[in-house]
N, CA, C and O atoms as a Tripos MOL2 file, in Angstrom:
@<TRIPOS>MOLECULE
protein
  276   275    69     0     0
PROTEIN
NO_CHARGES

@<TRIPOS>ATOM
      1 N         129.1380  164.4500   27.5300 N.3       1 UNK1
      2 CA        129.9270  165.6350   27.3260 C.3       1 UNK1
      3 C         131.1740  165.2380   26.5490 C.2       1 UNK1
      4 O         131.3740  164.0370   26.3670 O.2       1 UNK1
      5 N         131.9630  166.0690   26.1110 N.am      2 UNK2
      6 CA        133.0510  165.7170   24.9350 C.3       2 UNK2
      7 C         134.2680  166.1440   25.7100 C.2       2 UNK2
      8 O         134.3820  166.9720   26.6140 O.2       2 UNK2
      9 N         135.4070  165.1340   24.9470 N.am      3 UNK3
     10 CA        136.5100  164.8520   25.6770 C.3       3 UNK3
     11 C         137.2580  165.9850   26.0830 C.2       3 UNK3
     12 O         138.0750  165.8940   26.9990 O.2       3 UNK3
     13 N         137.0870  166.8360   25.5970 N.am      4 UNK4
     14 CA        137.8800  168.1790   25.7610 C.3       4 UNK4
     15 C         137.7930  168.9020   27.1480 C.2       4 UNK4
     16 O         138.6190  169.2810   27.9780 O.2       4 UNK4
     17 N         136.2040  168.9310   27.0130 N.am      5 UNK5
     18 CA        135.4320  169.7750   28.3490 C.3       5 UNK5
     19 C         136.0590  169.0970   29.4130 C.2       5 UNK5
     20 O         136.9260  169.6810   30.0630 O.2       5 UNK5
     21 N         135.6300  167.5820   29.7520 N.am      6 UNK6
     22 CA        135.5940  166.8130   30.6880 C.3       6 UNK6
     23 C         137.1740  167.1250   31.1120 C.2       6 UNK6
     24 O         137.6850  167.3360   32.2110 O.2       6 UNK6
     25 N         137.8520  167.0510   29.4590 N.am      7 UNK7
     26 CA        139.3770  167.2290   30.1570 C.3       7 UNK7
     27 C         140.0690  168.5950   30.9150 C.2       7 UNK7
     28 O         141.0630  168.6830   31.6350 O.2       7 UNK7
     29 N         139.0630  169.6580   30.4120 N.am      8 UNK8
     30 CA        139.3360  171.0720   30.8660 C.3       8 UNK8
     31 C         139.0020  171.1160   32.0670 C.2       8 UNK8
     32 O         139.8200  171.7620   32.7220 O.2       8 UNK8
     33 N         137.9470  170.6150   32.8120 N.am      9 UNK9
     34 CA        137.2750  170.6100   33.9570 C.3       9 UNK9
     35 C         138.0100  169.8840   34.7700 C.2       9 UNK9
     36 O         138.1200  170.4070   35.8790 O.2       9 UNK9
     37 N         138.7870  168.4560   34.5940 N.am     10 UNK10
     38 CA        139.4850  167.8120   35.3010 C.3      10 UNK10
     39 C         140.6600  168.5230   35.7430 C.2      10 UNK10
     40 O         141.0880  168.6930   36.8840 O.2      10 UNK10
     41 N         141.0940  168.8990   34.6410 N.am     11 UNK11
     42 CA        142.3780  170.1340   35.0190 C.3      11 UNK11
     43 C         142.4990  171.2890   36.0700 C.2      11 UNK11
     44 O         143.4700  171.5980   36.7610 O.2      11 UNK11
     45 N         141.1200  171.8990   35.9970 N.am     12 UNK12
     46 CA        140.7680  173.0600   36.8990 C.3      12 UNK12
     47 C         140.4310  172.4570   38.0680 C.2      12 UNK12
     48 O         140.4590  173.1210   39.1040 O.2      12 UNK12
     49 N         140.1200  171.3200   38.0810 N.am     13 UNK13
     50 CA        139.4190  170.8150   39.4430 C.3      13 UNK13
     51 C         140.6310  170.5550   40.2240 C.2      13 UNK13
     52 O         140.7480  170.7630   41.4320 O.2      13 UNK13
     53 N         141.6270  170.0280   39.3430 N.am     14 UNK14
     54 CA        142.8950  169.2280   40.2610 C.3      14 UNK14
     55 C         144.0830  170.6320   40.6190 C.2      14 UNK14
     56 O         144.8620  170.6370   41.5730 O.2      14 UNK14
     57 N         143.9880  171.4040   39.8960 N.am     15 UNK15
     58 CA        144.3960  172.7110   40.0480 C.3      15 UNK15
     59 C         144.1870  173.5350   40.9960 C.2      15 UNK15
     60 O         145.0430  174.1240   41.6560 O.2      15 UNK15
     61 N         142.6820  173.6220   41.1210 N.am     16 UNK16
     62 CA        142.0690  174.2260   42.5160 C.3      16 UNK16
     63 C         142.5580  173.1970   43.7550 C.2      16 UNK16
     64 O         143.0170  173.6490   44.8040 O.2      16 UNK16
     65 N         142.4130  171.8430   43.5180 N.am     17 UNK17
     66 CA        142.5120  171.1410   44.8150 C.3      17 UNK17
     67 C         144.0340  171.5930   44.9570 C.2      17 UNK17
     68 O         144.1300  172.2810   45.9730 O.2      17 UNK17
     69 N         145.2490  171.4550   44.3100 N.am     18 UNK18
     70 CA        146.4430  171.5600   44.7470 C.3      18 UNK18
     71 C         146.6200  173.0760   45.3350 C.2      18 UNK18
     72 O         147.6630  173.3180   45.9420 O.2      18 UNK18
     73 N         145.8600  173.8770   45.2130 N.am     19 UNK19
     74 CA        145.5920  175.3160   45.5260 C.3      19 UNK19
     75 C         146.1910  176.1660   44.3520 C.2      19 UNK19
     76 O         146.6450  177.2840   44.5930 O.2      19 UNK19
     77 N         146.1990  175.6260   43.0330 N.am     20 UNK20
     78 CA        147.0730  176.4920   42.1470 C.3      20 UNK20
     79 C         146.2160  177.7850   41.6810 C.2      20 UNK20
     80 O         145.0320  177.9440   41.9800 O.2      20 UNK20
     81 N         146.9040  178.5920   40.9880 N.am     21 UNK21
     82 CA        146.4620  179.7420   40.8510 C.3      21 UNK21
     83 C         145.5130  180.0940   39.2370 C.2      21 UNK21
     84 O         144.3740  180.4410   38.9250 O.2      21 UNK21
     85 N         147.2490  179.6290   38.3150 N.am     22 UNK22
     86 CA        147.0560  179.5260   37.2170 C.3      22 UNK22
     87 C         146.6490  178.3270   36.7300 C.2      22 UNK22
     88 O         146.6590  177.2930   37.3990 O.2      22 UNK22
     89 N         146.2320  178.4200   35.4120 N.am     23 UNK23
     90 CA        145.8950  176.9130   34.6550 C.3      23 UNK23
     91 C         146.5560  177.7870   33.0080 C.2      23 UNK23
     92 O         146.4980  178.9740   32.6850 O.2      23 UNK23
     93 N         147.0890  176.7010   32.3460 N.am     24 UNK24
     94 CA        148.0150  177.0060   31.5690 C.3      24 UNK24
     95 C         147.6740  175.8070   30.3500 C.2      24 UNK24
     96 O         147.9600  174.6120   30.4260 O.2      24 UNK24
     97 N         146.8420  176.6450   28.9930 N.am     25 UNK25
     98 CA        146.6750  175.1080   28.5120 C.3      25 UNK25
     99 C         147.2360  176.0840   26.7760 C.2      25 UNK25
    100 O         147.1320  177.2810   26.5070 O.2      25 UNK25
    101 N         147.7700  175.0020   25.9900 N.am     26 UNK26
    102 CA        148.4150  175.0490   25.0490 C.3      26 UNK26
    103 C         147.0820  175.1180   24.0920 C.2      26 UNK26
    104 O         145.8580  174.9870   24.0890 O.2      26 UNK26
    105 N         148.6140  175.5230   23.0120 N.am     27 UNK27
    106 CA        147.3880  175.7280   21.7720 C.3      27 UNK27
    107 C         145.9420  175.3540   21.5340 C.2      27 UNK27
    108 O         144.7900  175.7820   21.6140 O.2      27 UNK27
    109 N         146.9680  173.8810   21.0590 N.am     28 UNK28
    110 CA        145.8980  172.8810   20.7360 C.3      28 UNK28
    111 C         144.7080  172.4590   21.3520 C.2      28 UNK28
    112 O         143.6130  172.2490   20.8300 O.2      28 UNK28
    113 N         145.1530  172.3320   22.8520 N.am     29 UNK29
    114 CA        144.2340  172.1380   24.0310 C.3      29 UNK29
    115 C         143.0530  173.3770   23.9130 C.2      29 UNK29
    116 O         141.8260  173.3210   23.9950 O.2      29 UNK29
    117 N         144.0230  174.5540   23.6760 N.am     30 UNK30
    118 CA        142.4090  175.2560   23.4830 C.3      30 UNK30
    119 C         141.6800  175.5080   22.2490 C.2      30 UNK30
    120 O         140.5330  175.9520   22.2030 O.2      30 UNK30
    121 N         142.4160  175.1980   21.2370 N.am     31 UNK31
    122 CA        141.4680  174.7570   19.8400 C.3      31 UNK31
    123 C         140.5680  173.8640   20.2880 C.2      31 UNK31
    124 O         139.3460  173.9470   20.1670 O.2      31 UNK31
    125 N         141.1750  173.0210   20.7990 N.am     32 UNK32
    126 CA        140.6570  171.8100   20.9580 C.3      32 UNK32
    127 C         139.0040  171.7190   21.5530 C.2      32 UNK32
    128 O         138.0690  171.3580   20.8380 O.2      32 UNK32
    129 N         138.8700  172.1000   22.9240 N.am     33 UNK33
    130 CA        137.7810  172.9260   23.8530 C.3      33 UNK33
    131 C         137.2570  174.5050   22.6880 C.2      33 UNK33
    132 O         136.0880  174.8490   22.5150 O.2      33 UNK33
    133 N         137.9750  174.9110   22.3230 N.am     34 UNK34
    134 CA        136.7190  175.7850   21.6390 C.3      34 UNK34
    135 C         136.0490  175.3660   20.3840 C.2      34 UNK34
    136 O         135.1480  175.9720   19.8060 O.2      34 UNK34
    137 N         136.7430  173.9770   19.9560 N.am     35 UNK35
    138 CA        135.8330  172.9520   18.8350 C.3      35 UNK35
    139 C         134.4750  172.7130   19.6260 C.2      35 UNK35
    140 O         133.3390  172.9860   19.2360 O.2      35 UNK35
    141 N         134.8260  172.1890   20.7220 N.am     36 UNK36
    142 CA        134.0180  171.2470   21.7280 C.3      36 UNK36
    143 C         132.5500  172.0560   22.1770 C.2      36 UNK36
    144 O         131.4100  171.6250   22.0070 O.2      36 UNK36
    145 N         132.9930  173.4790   22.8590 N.am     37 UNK37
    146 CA        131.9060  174.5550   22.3760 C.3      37 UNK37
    147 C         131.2300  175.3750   21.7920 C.2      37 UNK37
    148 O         130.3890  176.1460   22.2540 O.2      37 UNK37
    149 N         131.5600  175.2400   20.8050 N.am     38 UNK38
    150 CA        131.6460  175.8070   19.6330 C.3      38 UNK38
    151 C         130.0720  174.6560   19.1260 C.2      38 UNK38
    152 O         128.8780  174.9540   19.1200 O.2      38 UNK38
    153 N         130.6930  173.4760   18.7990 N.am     39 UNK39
    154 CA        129.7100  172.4100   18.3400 C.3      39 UNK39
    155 C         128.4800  172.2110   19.5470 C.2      39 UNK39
    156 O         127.3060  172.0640   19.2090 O.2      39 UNK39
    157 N         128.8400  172.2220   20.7680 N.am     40 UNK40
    158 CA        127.4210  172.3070   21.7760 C.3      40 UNK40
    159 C         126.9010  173.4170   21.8750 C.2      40 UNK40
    160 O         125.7640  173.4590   22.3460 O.2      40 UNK40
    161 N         127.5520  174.6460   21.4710 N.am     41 UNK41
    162 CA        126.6240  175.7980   21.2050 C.3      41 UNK41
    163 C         125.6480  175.5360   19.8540 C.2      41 UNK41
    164 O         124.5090  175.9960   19.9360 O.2      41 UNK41
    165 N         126.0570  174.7520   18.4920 N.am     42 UNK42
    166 CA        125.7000  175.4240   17.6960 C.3      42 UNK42
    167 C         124.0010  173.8630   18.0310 C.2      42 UNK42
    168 O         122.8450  173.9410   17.6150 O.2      42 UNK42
    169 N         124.5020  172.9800   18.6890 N.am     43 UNK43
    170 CA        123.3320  171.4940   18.6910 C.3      43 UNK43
    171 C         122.3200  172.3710   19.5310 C.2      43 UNK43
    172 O         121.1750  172.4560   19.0880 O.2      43 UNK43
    173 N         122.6620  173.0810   20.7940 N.am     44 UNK44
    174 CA        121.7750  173.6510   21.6400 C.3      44 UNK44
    175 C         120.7090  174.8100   20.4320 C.2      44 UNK44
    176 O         119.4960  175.0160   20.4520 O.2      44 UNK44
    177 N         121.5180  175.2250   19.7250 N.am     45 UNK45
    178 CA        120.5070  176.7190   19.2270 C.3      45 UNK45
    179 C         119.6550  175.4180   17.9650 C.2      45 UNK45
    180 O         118.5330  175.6930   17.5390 O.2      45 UNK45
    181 N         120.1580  174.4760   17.6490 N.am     46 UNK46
    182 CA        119.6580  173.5520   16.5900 C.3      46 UNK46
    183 C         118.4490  172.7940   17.6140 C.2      46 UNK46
    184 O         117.3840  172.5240   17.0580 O.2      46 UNK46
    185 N         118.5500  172.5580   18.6240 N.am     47 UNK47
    186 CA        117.2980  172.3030   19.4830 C.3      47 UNK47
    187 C         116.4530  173.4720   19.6630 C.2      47 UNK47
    188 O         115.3130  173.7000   19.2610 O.2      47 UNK47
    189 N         117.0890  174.0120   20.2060 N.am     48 UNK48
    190 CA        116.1160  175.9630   20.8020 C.3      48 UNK48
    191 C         115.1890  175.6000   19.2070 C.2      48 UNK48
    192 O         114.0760  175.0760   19.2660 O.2      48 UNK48
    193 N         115.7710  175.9260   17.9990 N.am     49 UNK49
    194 CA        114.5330  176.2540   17.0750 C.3      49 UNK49
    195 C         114.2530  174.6010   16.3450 C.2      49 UNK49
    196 O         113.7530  174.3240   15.2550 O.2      49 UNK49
    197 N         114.5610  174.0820   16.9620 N.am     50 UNK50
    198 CA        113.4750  172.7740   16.3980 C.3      50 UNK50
    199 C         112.2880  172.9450   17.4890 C.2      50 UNK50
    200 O         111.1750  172.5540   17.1380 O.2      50 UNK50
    201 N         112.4380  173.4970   18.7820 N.am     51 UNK51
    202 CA        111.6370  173.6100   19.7960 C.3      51 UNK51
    203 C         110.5570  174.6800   19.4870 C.2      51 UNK51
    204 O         109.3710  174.4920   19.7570 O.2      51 UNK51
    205 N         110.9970  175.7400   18.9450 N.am     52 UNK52
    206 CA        110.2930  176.9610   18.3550 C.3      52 UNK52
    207 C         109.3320  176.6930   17.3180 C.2      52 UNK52
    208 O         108.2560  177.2650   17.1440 O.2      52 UNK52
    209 N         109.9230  175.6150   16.5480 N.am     53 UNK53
    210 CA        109.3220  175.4730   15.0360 C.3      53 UNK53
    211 C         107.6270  174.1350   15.4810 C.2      53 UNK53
    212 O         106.4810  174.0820   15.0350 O.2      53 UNK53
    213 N         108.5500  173.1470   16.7410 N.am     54 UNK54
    214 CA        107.2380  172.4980   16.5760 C.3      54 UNK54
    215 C         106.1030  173.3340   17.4340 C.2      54 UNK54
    216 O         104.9060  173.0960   17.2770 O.2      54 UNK54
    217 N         106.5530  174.2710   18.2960 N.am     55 UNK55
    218 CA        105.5010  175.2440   19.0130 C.3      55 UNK55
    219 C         104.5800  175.8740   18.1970 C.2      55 UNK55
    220 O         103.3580  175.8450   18.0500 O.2      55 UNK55
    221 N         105.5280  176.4580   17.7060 N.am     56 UNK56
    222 CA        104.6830  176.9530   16.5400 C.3      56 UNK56
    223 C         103.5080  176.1400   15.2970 C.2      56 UNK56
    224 O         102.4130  176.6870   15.1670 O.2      56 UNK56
    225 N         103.7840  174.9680   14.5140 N.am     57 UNK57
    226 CA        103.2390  173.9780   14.4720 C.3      57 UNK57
    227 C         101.7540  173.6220   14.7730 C.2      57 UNK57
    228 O         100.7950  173.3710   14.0420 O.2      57 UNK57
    229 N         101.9210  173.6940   16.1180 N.am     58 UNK58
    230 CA        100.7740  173.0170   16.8450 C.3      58 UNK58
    231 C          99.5840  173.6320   16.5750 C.2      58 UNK58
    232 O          99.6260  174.8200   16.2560 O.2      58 UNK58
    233 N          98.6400  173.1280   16.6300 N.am     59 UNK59
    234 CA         97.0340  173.8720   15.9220 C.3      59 UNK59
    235 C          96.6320  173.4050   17.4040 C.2      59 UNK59
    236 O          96.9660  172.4360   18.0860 O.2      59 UNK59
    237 N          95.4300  174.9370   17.7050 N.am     60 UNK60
    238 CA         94.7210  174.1540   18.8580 C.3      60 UNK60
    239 C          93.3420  174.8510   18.3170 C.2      60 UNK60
    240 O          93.2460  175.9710   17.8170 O.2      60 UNK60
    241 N          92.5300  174.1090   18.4950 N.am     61 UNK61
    242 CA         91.2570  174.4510   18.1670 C.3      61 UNK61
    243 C          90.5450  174.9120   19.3430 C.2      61 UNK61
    244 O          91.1820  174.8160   20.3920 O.2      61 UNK61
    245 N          89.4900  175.3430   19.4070 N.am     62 UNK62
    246 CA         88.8350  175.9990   20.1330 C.3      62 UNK62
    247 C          87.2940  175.8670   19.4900 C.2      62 UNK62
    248 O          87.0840  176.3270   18.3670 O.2      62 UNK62
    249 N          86.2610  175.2390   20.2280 N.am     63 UNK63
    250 CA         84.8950  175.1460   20.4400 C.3      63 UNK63
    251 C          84.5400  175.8110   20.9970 C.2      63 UNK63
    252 O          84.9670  175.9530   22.1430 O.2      63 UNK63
    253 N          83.1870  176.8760   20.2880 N.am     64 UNK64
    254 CA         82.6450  177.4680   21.3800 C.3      64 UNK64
    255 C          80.8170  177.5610   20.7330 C.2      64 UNK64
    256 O          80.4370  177.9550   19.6310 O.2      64 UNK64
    257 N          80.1380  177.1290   21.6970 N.am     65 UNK65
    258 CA         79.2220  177.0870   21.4420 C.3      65 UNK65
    259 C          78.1220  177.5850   22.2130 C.2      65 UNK65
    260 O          78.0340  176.8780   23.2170 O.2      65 UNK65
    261 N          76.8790  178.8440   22.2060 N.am     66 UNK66
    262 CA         76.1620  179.2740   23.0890 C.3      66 UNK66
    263 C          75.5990  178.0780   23.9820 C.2      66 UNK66
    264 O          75.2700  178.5270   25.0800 O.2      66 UNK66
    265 N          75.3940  176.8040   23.8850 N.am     67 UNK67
    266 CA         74.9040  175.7620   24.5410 C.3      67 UNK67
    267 C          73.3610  176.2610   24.0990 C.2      67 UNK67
    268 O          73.0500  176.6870   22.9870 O.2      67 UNK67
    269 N          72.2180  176.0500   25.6000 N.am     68 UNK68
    270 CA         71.1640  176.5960   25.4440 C.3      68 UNK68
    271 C          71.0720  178.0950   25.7400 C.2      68 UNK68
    272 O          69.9770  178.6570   25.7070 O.2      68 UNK68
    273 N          71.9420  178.6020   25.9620 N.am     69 UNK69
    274 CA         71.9070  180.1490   26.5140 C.3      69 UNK69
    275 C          71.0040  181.0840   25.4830 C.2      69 UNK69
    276 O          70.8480  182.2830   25.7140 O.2      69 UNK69
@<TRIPOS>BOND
     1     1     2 1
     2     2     3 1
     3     3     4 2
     4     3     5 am
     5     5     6 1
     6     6     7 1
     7     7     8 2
     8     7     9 am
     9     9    10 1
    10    10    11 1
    11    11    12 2
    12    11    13 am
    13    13    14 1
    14    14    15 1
    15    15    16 2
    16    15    17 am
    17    17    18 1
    18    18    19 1
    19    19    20 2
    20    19    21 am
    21    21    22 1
    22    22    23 1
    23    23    24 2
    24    23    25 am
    25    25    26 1
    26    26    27 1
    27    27    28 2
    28    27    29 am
    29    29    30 1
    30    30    31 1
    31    31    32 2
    32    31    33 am
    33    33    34 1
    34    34    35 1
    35    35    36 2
    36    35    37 am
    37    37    38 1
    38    38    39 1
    39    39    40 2
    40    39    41 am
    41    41    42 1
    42    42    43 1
    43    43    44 2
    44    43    45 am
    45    45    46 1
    46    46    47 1
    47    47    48 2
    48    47    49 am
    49    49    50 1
    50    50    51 1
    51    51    52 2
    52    51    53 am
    53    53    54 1
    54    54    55 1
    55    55    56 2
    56    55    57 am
    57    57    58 1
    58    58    59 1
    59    59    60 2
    60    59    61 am
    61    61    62 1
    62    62    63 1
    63    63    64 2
    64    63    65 am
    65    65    66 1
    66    66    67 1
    67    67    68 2
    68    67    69 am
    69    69    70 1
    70    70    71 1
    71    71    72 2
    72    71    73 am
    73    73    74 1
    74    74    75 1
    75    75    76 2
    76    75    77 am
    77    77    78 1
    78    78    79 1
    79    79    80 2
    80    79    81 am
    81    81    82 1
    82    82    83 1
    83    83    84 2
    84    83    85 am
    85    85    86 1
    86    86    87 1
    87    87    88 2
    88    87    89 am
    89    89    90 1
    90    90    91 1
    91    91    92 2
    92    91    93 am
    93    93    94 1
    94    94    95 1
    95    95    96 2
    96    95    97 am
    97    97    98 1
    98    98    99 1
    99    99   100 2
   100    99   101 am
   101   101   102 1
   102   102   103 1
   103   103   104 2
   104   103   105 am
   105   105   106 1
   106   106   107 1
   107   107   108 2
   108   107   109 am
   109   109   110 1
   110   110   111 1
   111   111   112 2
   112   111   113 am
   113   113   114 1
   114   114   115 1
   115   115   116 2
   116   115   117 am
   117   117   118 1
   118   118   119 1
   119   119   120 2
   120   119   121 am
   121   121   122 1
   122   122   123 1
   123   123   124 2
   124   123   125 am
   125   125   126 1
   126   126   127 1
   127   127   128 2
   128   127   129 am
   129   129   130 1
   130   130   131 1
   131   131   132 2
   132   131   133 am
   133   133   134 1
   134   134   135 1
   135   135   136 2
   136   135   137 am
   137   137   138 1
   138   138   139 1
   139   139   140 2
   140   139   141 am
   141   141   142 1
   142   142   143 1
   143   143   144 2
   144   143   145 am
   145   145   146 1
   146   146   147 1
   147   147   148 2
   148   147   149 am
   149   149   150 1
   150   150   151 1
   151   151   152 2
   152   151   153 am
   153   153   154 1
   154   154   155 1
   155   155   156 2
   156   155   157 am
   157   157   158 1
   158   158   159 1
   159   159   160 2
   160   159   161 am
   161   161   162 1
   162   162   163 1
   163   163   164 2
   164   163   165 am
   165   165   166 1
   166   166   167 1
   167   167   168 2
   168   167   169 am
   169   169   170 1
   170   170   171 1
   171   171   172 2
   172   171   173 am
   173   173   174 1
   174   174   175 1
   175   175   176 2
   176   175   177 am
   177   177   178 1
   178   178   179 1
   179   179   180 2
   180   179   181 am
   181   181   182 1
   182   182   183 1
   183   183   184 2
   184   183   185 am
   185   185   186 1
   186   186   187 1
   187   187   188 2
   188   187   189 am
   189   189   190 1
   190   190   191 1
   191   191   192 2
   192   191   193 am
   193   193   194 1
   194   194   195 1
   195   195   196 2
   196   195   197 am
   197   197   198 1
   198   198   199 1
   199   199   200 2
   200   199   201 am
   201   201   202 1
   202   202   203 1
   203   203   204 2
   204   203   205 am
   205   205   206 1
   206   206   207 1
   207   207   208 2
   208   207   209 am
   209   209   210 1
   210   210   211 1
   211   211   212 2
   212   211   213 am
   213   213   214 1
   214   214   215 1
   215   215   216 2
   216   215   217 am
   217   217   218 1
   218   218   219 1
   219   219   220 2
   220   219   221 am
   221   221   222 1
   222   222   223 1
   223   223   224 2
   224   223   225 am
   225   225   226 1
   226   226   227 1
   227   227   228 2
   228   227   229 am
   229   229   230 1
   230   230   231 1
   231   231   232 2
   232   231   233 am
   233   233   234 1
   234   234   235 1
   235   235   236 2
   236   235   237 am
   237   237   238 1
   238   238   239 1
   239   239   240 2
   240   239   241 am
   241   241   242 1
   242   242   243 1
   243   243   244 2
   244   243   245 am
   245   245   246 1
   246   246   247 1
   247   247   248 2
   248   247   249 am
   249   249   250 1
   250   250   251 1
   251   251   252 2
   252   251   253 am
   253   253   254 1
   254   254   255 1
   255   255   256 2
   256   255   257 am
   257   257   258 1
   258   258   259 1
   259   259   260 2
   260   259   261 am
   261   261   262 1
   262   262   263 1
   263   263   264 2
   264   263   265 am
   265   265   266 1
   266   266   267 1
   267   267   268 2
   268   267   269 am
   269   269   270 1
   270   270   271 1
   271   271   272 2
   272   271   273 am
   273   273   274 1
   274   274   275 1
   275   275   276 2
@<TRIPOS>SUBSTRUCTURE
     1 UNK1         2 RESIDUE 1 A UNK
     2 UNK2         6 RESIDUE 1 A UNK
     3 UNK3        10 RESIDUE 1 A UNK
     4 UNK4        14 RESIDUE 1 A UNK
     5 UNK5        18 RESIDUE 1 A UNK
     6 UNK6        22 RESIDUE 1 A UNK
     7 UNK7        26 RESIDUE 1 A UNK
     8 UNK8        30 RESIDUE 1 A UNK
     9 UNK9        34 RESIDUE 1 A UNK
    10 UNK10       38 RESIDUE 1 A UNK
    11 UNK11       42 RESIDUE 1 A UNK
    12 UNK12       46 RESIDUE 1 A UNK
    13 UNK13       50 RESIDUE 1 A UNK
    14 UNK14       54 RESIDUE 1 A UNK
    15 UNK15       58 RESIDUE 1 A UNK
    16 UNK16       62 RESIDUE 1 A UNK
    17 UNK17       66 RESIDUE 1 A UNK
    18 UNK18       70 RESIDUE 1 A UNK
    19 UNK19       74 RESIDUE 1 A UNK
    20 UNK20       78 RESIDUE 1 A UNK
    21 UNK21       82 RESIDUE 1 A UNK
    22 UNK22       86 RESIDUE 1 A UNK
    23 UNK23       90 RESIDUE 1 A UNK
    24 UNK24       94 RESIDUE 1 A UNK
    25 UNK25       98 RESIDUE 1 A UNK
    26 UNK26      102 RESIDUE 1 A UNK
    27 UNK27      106 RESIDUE 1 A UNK
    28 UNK28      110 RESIDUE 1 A UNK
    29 UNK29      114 RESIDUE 1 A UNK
    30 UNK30      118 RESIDUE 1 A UNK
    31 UNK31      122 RESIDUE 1 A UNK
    32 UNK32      126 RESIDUE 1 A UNK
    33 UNK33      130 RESIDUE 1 A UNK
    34 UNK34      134 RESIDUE 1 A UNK
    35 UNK35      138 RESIDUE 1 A UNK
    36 UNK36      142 RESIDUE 1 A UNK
    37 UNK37      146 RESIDUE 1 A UNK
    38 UNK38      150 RESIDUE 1 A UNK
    39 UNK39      154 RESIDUE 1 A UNK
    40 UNK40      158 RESIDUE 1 A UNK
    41 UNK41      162 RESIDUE 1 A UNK
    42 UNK42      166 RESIDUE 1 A UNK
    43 UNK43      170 RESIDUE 1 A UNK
    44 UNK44      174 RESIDUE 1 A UNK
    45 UNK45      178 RESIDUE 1 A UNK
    46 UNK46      182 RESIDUE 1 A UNK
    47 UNK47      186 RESIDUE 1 A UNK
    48 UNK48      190 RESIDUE 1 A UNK
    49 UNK49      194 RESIDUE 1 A UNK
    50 UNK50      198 RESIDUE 1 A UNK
    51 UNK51      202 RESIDUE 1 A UNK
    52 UNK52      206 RESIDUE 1 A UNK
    53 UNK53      210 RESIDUE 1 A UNK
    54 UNK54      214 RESIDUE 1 A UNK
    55 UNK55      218 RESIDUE 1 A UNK
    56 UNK56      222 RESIDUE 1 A UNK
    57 UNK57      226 RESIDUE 1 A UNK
    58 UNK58      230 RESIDUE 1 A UNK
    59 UNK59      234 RESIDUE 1 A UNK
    60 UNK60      238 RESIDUE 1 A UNK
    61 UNK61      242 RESIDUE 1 A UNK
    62 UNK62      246 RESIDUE 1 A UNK
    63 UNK63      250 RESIDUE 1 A UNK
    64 UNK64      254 RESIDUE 1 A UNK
    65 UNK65      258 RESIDUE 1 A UNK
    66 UNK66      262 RESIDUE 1 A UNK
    67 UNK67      266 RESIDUE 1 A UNK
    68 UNK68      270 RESIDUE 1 A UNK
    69 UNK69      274 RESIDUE 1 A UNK
């Protein structure tokens, strides 16, 4: 996971433990994290249709033959 997330998550985690309410993150910090998802959104949909494309791809044949019938 990328440094941003891990760092957003650490924040909220230590936030909740102190019982805080708010979480308060600056500009940059959230440029920063919406780079971070931004780029794992766009690798995930770049998998989804590499996943689509080799499905599609695939040849399946099919034999069918009366036998002795």
């Amino acid at each position: 996971m990328s440094l941003h997330i891990n760092r957003f998550i650490d924040r909220v985690q230590g936030q909740d433990a102190r019982g805080g309410r708010d979480l308060v993150l600056t500009m940059t910090e959230a440029k920063d994290l919406l780079a971070d998802i931004t780029r794992l959104l766009l690798n995930l949909e770049t998998v989804r249709q590499d996943a689509v494309n080799t499905r599609s791809e695939e040849t399946v044949t099919i034999k069918m033959d009366g036998g002795s019938f």
